[in-house]
N, C-alpha and C positions, 0 to 999 in steps of 0.2 A: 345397483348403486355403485359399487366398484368401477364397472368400466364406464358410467357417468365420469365417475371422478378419476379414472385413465385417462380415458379421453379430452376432459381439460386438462391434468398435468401434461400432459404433450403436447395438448395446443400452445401453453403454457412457456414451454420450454421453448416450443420450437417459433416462438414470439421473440424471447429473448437473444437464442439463436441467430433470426435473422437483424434483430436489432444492433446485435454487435459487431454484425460482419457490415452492415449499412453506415457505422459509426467509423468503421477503421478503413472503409471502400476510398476516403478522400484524405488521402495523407500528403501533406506539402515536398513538393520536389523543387522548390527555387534554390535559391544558392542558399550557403549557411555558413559562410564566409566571402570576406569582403573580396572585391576585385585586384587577380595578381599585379605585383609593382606598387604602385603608393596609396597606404591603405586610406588617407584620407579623400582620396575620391570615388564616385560613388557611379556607377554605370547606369545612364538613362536609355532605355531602347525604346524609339519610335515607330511604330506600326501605320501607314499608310494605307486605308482601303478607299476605294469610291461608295457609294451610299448603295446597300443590297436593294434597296427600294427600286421602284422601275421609274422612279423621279427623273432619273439622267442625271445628278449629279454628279459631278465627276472634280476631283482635285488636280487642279492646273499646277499649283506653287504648294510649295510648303517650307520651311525654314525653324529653325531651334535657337535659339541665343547668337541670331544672324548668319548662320552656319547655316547655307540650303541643302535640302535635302533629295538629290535626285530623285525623278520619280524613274518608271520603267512604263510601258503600256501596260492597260489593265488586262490581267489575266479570269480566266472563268468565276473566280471566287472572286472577283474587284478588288487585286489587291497591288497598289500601285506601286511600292516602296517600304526602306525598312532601312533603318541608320541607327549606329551606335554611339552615344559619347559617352566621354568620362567626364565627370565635372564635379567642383570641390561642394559641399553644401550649400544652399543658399536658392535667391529665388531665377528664373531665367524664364524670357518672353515664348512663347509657340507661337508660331502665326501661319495661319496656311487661307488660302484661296479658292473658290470653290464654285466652279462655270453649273448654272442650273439650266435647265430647259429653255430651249429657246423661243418658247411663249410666253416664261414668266419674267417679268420685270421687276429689280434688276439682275441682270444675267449673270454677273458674279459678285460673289460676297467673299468681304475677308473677316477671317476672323484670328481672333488673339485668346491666349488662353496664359495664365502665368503659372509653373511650375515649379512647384517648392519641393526642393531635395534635403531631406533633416540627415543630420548626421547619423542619425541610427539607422539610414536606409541601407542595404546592402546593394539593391538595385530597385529602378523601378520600368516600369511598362508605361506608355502612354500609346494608344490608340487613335486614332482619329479615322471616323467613319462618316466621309462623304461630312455633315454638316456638325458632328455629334464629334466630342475627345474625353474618352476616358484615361483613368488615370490609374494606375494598378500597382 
């Protein structure tokens, strides 16, 4: 009966163990202060990729608060581009462009997506992937 009840206090323990190194494994590494120079603007970065799908989508255009955003050719990860701004709070348009396969009709789509930066943001992420924009 003892090493019954060893052998759950160890399993026990070593439950707890792994549950607190699992709990502390995802610690936030973003900023935790605002962007150097004037702290009322807030740093939005745009991620550029083409769609991982074997779709063919691919992003022609992209643009931010009418500010276009170069793209580059797409490299092995389809990742086409990547832009910084700083900009005060408030809402601002994304709009990008998106050539699909050349058997499906119609062949490019644009899309708009509106981007609300709250004054208590310190920065944000947007992504846009082939047809999809997240927002981080």
């Amino acid at each position: 009966m003892t090493t019954k009840r060893f052998i759950f206090l160890l399993g026990a323990l070593l439950l707890m163990a792994s549950l607190s190194l699992l709990a502390t494994s995802h610690t936030y590494m973003g900023p935790i202060k605002p962007v150097p120079g004037d702290p009322q603007l807030i740093q939005v970065q745009v991620l550029l990729r083409d769609s991982p799908e074997s779709s063919d989508l691919q992003i022609v255009k992209a643009d931010f608060n009418g500010q276009n955003i170069p793209l580059q050719p797409r490299d092995i990860y389809g990742n086409r581009g990547i832009a910084s701004f700083q900009v005060p709070p408030g809402q601002y348009k994304l709009r990008w462009t998106v050539n699909k396969d050349r058997f499906i009709w119609p062949r490019s789509t644009s899309h708009e997506e509106i981007v609300t930066v709250s004054p208590r943001d310190l920065w944000l992420q947007v992504l846009i992937e082939g047809e999809e924009a997240s927002i981080r």
